[in-house]
py3Dmol code that shows the C-alpha trace and the ligand (Angstrom):
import py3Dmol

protein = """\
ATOM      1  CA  UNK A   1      23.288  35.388 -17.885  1.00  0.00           C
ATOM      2  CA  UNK A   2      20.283  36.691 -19.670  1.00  0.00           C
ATOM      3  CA  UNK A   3      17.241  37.529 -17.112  1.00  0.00           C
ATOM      4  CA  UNK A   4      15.290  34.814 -18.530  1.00  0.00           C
ATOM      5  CA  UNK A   5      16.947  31.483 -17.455  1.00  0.00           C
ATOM      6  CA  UNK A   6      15.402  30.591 -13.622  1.00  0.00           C
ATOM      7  CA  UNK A   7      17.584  31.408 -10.423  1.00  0.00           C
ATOM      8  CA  UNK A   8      20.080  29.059 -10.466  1.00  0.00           C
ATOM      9  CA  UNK A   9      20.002  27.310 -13.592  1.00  0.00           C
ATOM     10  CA  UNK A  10      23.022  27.978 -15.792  1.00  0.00           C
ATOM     11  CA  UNK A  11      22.295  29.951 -19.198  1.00  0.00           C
ATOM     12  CA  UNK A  12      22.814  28.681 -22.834  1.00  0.00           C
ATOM     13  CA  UNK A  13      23.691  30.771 -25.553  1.00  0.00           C
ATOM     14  CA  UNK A  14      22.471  31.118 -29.343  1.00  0.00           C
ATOM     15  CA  UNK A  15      24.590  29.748 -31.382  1.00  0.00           C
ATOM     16  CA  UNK A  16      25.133  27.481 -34.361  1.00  0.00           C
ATOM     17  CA  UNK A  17      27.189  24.545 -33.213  1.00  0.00           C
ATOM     18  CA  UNK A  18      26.658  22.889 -29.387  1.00  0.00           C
ATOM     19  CA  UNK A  19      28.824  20.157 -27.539  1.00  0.00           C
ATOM     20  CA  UNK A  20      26.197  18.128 -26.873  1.00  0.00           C
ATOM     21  CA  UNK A  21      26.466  14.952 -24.101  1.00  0.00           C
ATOM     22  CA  UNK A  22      24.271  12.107 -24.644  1.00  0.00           C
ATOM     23  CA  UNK A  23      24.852   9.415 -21.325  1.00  0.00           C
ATOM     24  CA  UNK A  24      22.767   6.498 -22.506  1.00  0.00           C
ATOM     25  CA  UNK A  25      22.426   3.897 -19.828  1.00  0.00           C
ATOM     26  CA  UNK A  26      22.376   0.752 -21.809  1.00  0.00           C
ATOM     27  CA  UNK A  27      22.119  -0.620 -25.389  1.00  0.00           C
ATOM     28  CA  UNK A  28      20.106  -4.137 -24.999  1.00  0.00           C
ATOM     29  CA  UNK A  29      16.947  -3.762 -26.077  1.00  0.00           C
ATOM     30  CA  UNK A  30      15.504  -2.465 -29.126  1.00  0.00           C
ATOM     31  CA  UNK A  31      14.115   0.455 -27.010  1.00  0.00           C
ATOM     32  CA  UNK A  32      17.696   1.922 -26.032  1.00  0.00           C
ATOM     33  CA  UNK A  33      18.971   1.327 -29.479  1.00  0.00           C
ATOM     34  CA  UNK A  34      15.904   3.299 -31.248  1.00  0.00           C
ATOM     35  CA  UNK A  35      16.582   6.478 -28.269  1.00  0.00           C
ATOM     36  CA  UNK A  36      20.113   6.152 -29.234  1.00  0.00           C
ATOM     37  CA  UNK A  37      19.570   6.397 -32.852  1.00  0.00           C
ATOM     38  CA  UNK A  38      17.518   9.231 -32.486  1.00  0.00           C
ATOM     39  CA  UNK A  39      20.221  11.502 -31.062  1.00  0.00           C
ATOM     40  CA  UNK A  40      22.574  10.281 -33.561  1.00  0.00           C
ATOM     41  CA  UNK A  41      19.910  11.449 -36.342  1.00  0.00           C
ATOM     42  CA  UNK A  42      18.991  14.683 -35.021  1.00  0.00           C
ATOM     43  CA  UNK A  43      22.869  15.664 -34.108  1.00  0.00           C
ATOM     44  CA  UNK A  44      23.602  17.402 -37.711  1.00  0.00           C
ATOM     45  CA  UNK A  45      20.268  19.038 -38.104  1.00  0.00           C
ATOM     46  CA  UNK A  46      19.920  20.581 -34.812  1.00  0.00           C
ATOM     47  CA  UNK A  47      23.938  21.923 -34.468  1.00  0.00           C
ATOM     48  CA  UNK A  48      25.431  19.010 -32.367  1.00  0.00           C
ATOM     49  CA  UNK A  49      28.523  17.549 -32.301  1.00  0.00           C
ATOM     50  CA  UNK A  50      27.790  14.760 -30.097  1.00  0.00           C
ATOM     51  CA  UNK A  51      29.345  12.739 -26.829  1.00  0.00           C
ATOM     52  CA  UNK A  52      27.458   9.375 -26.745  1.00  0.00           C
ATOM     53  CA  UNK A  53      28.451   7.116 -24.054  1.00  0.00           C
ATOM     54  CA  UNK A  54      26.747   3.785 -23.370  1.00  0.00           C
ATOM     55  CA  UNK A  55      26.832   2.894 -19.702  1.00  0.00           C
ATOM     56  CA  UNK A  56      26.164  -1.135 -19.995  1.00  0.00           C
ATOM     57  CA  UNK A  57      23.624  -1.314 -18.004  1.00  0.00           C
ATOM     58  CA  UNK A  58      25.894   0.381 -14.675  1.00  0.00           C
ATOM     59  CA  UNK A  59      24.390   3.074 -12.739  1.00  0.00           C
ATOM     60  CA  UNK A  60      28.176   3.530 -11.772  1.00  0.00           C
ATOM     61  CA  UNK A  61      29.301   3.766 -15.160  1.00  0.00           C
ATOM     62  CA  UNK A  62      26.980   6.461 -16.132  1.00  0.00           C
ATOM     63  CA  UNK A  63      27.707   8.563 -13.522  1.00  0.00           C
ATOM     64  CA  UNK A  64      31.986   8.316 -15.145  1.00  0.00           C
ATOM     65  CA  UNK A  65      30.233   9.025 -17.902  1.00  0.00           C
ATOM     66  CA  UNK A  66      28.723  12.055 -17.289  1.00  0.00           C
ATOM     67  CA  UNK A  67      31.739  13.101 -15.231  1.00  0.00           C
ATOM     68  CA  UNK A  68      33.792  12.256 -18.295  1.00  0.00           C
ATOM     69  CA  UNK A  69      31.303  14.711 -20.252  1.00  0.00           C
ATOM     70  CA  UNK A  70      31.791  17.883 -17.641  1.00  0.00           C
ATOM     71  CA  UNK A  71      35.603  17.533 -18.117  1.00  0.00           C
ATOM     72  CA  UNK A  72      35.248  17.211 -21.978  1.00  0.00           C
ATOM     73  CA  UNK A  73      33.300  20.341 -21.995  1.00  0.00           C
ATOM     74  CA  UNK A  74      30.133  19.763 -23.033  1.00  0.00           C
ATOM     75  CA  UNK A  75      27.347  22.606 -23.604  1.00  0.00           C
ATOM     76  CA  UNK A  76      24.121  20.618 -22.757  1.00  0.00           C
ATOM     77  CA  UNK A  77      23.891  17.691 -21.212  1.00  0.00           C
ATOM     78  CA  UNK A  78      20.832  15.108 -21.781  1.00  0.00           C
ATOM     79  CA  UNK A  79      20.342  11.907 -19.833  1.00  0.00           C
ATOM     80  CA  UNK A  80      18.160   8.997 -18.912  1.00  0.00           C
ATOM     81  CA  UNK A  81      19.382   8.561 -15.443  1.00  0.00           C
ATOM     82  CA  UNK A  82      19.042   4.460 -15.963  1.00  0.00           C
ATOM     83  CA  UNK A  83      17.948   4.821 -11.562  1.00  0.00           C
ATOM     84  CA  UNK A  84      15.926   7.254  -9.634  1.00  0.00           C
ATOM     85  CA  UNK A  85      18.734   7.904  -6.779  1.00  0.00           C
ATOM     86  CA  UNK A  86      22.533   7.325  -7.885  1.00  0.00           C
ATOM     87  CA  UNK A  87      22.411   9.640 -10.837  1.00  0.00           C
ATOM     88  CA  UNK A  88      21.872  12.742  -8.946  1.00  0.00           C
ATOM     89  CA  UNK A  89      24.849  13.706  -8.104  1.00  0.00           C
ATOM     90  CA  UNK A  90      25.884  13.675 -10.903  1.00  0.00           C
ATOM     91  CA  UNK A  91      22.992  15.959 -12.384  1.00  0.00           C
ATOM     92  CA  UNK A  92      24.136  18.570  -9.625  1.00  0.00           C
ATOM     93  CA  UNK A  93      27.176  17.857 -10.359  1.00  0.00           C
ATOM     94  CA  UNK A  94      26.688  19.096 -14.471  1.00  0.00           C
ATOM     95  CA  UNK A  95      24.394  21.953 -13.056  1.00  0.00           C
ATOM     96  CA  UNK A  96      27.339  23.098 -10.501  1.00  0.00           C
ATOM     97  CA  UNK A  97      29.678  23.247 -13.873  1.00  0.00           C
ATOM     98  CA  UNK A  98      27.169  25.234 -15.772  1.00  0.00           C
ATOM     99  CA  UNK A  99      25.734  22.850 -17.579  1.00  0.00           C
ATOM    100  CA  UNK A 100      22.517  23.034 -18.231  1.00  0.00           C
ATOM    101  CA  UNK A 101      21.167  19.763 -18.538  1.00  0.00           C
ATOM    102  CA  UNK A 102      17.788  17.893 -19.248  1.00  0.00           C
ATOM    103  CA  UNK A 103      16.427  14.305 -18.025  1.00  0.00           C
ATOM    104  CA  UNK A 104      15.513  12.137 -20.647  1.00  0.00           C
ATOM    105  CA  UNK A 105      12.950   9.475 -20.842  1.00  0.00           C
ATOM    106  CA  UNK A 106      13.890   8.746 -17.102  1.00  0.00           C
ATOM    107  CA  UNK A 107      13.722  11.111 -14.309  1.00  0.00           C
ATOM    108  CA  UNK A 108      14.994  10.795 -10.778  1.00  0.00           C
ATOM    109  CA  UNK A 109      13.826  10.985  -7.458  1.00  0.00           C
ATOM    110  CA  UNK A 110      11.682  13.891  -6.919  1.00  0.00           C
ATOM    111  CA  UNK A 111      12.307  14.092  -3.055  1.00  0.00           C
ATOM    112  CA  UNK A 112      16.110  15.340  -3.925  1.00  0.00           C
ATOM    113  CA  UNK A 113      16.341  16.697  -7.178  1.00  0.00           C
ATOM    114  CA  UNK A 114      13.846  19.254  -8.416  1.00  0.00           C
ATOM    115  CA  UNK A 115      13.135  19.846 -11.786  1.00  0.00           C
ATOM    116  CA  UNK A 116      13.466  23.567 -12.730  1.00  0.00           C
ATOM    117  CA  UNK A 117      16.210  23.966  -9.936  1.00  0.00           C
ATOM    118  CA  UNK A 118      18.370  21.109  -9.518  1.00  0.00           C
ATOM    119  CA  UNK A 119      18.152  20.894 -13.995  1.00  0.00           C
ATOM    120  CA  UNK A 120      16.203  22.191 -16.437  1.00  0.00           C
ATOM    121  CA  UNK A 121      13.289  19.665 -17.289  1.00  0.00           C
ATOM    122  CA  UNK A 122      12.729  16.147 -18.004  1.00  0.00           C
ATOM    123  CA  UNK A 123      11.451  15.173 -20.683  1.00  0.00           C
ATOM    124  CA  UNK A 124       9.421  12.277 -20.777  1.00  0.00           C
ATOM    125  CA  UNK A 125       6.257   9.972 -21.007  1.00  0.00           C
ATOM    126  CA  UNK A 126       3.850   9.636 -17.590  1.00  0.00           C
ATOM    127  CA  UNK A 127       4.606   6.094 -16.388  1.00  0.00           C
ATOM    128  CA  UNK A 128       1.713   6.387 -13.955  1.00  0.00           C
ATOM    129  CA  UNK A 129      -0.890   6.332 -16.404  1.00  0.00           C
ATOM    130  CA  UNK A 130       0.767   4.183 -18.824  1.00  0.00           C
ATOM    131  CA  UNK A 131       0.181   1.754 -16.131  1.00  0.00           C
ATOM    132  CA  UNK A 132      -3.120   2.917 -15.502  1.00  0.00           C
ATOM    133  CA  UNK A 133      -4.286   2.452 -18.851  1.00  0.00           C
ATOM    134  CA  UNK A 134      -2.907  -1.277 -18.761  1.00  0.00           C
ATOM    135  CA  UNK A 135      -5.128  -1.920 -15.852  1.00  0.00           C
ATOM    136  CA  UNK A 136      -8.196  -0.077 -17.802  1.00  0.00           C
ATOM    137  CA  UNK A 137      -7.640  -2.349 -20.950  1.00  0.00           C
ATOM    138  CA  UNK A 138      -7.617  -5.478 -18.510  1.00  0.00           C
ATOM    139  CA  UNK A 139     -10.443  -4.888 -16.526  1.00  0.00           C
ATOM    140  CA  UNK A 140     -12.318  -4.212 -19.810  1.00  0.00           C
ATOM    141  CA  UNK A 141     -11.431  -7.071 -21.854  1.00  0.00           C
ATOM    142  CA  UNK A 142     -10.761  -9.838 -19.347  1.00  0.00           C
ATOM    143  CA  UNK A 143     -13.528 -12.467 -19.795  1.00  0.00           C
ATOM    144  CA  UNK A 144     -13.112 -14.773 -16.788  1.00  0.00           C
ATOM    145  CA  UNK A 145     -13.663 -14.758 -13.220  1.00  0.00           C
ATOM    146  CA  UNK A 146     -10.847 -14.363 -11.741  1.00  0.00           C
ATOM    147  CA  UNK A 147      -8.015 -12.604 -12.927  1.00  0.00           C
ATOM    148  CA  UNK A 148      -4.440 -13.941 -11.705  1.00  0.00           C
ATOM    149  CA  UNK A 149      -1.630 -11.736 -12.298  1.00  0.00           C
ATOM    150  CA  UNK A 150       1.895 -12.067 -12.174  1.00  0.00           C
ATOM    151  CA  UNK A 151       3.900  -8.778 -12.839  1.00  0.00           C
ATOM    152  CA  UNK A 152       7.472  -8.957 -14.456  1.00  0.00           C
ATOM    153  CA  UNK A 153       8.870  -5.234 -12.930  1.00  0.00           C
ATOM    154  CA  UNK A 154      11.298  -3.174 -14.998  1.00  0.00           C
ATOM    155  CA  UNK A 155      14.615  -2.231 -13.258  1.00  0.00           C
ATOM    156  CA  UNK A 156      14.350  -1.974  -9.557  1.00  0.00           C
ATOM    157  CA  UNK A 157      15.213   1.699  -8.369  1.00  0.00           C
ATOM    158  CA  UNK A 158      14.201   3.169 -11.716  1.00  0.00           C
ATOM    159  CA  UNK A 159      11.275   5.766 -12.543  1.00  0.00           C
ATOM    160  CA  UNK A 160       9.289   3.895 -14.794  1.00  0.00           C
ATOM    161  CA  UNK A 161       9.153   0.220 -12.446  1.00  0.00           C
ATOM    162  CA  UNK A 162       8.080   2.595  -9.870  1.00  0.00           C
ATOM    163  CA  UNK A 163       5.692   4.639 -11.171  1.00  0.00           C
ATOM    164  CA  UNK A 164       4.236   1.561 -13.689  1.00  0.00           C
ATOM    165  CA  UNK A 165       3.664  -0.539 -10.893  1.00  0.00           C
ATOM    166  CA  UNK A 166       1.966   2.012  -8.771  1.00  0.00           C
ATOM    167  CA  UNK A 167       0.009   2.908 -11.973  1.00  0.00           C
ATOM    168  CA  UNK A 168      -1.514  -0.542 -12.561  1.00  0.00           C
ATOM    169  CA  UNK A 169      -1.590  -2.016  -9.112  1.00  0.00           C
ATOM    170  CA  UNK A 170      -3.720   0.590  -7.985  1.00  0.00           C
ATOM    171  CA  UNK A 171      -6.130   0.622 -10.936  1.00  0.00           C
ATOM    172  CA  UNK A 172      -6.596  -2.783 -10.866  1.00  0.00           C
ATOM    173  CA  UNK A 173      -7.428  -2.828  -7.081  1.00  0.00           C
ATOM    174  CA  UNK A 174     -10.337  -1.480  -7.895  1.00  0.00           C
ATOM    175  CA  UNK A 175     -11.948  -4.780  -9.665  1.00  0.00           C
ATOM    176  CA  UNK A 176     -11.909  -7.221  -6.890  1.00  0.00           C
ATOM    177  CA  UNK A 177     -11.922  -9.736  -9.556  1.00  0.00           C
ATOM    178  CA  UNK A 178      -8.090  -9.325 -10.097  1.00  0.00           C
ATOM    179  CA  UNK A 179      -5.093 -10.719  -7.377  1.00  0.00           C
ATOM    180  CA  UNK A 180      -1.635  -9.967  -7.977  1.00  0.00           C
ATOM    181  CA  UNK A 181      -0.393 -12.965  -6.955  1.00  0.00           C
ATOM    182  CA  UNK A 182       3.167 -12.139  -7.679  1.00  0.00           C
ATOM    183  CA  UNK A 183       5.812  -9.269  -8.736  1.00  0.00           C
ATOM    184  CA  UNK A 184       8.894  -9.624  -9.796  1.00  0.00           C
ATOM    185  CA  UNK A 185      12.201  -7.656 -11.824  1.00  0.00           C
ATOM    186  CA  UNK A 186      12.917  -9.034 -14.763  1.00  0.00           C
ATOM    187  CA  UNK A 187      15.631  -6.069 -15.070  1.00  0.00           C
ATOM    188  CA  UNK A 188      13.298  -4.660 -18.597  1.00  0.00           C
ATOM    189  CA  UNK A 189      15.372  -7.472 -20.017  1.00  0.00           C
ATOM    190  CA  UNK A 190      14.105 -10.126 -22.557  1.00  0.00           C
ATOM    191  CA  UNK A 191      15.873 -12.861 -21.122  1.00  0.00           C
ATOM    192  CA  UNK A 192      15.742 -12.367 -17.443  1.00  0.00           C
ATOM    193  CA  UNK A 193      11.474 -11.719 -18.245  1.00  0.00           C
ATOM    194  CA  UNK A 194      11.673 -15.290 -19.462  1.00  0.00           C
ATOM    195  CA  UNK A 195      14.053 -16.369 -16.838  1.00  0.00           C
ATOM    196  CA  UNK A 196      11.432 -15.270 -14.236  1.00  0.00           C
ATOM    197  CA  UNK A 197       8.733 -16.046 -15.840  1.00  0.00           C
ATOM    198  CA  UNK A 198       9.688 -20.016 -15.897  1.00  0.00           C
ATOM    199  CA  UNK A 199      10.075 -19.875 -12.239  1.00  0.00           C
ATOM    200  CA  UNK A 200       6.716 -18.175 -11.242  1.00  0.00           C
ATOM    201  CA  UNK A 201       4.725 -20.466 -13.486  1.00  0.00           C
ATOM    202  CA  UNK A 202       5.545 -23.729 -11.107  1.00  0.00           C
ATOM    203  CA  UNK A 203       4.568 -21.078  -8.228  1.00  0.00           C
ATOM    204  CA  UNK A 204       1.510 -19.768  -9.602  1.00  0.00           C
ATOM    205  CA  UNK A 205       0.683 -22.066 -12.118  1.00  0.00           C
ATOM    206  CA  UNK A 206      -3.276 -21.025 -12.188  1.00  0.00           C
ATOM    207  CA  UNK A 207      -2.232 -17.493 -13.708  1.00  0.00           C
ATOM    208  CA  UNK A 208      -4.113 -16.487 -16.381  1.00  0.00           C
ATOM    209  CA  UNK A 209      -2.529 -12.730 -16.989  1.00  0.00           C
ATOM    210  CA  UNK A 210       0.724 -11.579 -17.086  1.00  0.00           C
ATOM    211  CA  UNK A 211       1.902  -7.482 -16.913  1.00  0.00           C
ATOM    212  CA  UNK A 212       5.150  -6.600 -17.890  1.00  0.00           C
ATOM    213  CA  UNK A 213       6.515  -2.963 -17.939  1.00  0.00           C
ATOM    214  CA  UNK A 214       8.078  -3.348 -21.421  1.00  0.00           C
ATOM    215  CA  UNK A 215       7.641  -5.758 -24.392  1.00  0.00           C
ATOM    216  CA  UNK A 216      10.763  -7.017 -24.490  1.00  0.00           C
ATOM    217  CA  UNK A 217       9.872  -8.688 -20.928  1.00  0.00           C
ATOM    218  CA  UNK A 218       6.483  -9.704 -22.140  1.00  0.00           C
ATOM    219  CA  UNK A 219       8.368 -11.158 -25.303  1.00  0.00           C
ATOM    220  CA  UNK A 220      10.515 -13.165 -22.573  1.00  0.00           C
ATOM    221  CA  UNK A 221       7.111 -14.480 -20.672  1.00  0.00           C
ATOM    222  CA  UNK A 222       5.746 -15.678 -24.136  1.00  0.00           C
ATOM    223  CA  UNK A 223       8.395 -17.830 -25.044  1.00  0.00           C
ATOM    224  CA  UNK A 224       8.772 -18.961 -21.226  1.00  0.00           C
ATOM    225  CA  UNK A 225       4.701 -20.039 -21.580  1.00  0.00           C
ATOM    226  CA  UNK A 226       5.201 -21.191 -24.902  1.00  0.00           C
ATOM    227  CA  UNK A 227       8.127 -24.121 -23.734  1.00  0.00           C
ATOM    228  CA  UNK A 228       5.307 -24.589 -20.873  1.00  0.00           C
ATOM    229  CA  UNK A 229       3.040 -25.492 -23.057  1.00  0.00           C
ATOM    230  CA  UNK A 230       0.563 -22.825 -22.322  1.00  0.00           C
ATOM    231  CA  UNK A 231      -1.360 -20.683 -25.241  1.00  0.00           C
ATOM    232  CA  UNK A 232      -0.462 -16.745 -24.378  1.00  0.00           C
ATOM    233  CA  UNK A 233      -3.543 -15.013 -25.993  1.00  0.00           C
ATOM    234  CA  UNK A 234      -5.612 -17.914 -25.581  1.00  0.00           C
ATOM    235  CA  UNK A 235      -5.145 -19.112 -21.819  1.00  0.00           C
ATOM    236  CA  UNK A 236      -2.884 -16.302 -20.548  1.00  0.00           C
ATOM    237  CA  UNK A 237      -3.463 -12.501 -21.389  1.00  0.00           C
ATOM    238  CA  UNK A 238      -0.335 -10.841 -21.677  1.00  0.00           C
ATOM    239  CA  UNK A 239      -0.137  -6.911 -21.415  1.00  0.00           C
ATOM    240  CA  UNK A 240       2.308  -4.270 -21.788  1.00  0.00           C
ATOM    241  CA  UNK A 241       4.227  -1.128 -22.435  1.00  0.00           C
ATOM    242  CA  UNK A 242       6.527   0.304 -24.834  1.00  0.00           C
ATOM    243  CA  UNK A 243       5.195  -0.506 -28.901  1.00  0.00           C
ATOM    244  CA  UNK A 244       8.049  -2.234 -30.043  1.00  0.00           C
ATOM    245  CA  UNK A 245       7.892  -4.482 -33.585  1.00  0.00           C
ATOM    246  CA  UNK A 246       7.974  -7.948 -32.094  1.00  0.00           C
ATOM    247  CA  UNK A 247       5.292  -6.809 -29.197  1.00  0.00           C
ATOM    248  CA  UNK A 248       3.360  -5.323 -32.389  1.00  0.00           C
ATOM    249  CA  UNK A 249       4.055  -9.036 -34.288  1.00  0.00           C
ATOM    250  CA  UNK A 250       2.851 -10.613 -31.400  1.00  0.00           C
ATOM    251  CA  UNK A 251      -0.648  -8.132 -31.157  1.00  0.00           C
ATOM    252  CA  UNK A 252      -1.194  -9.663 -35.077  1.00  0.00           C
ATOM    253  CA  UNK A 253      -0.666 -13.219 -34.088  1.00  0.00           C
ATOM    254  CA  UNK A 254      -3.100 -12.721 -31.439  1.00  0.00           C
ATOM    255  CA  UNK A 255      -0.423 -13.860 -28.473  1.00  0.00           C
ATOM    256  CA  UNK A 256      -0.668 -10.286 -27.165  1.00  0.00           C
ATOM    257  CA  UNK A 257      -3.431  -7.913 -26.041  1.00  0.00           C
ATOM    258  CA  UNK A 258      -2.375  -4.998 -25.556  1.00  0.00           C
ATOM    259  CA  UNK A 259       0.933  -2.448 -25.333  1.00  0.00           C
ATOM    260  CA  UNK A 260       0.445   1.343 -24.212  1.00  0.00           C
ATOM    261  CA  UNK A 261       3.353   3.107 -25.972  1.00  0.00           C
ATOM    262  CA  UNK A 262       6.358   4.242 -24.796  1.00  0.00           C
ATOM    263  CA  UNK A 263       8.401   6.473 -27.133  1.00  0.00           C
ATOM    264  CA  UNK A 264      12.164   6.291 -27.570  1.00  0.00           C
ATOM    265  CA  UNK A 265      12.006   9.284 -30.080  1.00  0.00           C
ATOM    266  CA  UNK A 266      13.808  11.759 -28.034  1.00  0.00           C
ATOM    267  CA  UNK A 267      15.844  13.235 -30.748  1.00  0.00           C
ATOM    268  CA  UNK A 268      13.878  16.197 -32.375  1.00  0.00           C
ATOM    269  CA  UNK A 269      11.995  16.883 -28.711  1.00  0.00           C
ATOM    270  CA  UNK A 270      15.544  17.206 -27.188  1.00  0.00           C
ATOM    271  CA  UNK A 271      16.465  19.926 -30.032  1.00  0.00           C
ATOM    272  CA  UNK A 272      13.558  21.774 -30.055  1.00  0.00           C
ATOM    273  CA  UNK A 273      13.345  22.104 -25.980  1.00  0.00           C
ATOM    274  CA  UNK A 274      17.073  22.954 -25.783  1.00  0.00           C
ATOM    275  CA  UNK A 275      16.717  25.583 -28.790  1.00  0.00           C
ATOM    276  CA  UNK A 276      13.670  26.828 -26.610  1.00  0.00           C
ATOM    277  CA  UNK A 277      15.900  27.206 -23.633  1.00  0.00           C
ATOM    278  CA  UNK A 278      19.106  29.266 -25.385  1.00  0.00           C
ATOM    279  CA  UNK A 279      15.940  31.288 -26.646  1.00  0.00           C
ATOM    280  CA  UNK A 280      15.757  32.570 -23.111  1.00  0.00           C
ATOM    281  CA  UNK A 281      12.327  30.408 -23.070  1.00  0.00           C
ATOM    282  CA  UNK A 282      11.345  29.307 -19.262  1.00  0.00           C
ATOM    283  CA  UNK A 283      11.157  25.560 -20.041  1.00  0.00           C
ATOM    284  CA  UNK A 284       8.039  23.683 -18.135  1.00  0.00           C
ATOM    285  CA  UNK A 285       8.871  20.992 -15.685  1.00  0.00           C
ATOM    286  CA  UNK A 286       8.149  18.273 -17.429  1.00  0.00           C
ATOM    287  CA  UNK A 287       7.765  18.217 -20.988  1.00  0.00           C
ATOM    288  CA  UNK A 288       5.052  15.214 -21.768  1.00  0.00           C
ATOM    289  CA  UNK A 289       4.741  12.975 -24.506  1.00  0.00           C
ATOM    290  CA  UNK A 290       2.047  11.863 -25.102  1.00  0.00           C
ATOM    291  CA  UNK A 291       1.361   8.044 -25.854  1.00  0.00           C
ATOM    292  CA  UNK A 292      -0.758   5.868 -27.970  1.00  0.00           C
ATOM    293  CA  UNK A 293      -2.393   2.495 -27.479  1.00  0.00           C
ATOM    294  CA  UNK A 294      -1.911  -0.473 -29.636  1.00  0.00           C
ATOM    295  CA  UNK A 295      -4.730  -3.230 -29.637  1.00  0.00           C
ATOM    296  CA  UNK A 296      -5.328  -5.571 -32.633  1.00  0.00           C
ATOM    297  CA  UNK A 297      -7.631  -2.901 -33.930  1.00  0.00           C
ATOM    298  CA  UNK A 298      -4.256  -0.494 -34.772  1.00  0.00           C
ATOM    299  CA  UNK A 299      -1.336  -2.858 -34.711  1.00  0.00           C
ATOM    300  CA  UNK A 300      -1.055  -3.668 -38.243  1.00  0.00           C
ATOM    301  CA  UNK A 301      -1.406   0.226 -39.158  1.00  0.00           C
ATOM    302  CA  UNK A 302       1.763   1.006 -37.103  1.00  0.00           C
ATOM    303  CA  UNK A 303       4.291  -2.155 -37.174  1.00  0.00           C
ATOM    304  CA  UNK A 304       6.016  -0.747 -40.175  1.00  0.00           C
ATOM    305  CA  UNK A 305       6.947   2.733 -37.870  1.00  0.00           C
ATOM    306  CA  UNK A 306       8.217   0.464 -35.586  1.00  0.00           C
ATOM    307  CA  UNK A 307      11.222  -0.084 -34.046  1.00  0.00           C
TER     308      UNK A 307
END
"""
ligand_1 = """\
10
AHR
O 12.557 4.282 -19.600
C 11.755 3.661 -20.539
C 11.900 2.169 -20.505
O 13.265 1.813 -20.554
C 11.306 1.421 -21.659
O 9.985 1.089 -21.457
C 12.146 0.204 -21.652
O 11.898 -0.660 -22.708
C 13.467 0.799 -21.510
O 14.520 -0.014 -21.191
"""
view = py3Dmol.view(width=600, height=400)
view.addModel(protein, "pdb")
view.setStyle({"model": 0}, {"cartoon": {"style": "trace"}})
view.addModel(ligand_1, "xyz")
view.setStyle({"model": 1}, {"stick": {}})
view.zoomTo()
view.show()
């Protein structure tokens, strides 16, 4: 092992061709599909001859997967660990096996697996102030007097409910004009956002804002307000995360404020950190993206980039 790579983390070579594992954690939303895609398009330009699994939405699965991926032989190993806890041993696991391998888009919990020790870096977007600059677009462009907000949570046990939640709850604390009144998964799912949505309107049917942490769950709370006969835009702000096409759509037809991007383009970032690393680089901890804002001032400049 050349000097370079950390204590402890296992060294990657120079060469032309890698085994590359990709353990995606799910493929339904367009989100997942566009990350996907972007390994796929990367693989022949950056060397890879590339292991995607799709886990189908199992925590479970993905850790086979990955297991599958050790045995198979893989060089490098990049995930999005779809949870913050049952993925690592499976990390350590890859590590163990000399494998050097790099979170993607999702990282896990911090408390037992240590970037730079436990693998090599994550790679990824800061949830936190995603959700902070949700709250900061609220408080600035809500008109009434009192804000009521129900949340629609991503996937319980995963990085970015956690840390998008924290982001925006606490931000929005401090305008005392704004109650979450209630929070809820909807699983980052389209359906189960609309699902829950329908059920906390006849609890809280005074709210007035609605926060999802993705589009495709604010997508979900449209229609449900929609079939309620509400006006989303008009009556009921609805904010969010990610900068998908329909959430983009939806900025146009004025049904949507605002979305704080998210992006699934992991593909040439995962190449170029990897080739950094076999360079005998020391990687950073976290490699950020960093993330735009869509308003109705932008949307219609970016829909056709969109995924
Ligand atoms: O980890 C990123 C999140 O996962 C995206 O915001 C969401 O759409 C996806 O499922």
């Amino acid at each position: 092992a050349s000097a370079a790579f950390a204590d402890g983390l296992p060294p990657l070579a120079q060469k032309d061709t890698y085994r590359v594992g990709f353990a995606q954690m799910e493929s339904n939303n367009p989100w997942r599909i566009a990350e996907s895609k972007s390994f796929v398009d990367t693989a022949e330009s950056c060397g890879w001859e590339l292991i995607a699994t799709d886990a189908a939405g199992s925590a479970a699965k993905q850790v086979a997967d990955v297991e599958s991926m050790i045995a198979q032989g893989i060089d490098v190993l990049f995930l999005p660990p779809r949870e913050e806890k049952p993925l690592i041993p499976a990390v350590k696991r890859a590590q163990a096996a000399g494998i050097p391998t790099f979170l993607v888009d999702r990282s896990v919990d911090p408390n037992a697996a240590v970037a730079g020790v436990d693998f090599v870096a994550f790679l990824g977007s800061d949830f936190i102030k995603q959700g902070q600059q949700v709250a900061e677009w609220t408080i600035a462009n809500f008109k009434g007097e009192k804000g009521v907000i129900v949340e629609l949570e991503g996937t319980t046990g995963s990085s970015p409910a956690n840390d998008r939640r924290s982001g925006f709850d606490d931000a929005i604390a401090a305008d005392p004009r704004f109650e979450i009144v209630a929070s809820q998964t909807g699983d980052f799912a389209r359906d189960m956002g609309r699902q829950v949505m329908e059920t906390l309107l006849q609890a809280h049917p005074d709210v007035n804002i609605v926060y999802a942490h993705n589009d495709e769950m604010a997508i979900g709370a449209i229609q449900a307000l929609e079939l309620a006969g509400r006006k989303p835009g008009e009556d009921v702000m609805i904010v969010s995360i990610d900068g998908t096409r329909d959430a983009l759509q939806a900025i146009i037809d004025g049904k949507m404020g605002v979305t704080v991007e998210s992006s699934p383009f992991f593909g040439p970032l995962a190449c170029e950190t990897m080739k950094r690393y076999a360079a005998g680089e020391t990687i950073e901890p976290w490699v950020q993206v960093s993330d735009r804002i869509f308003t109705v001032e932008n949307a219609a400049d970016h829909i056709d980039e969109a995924y």
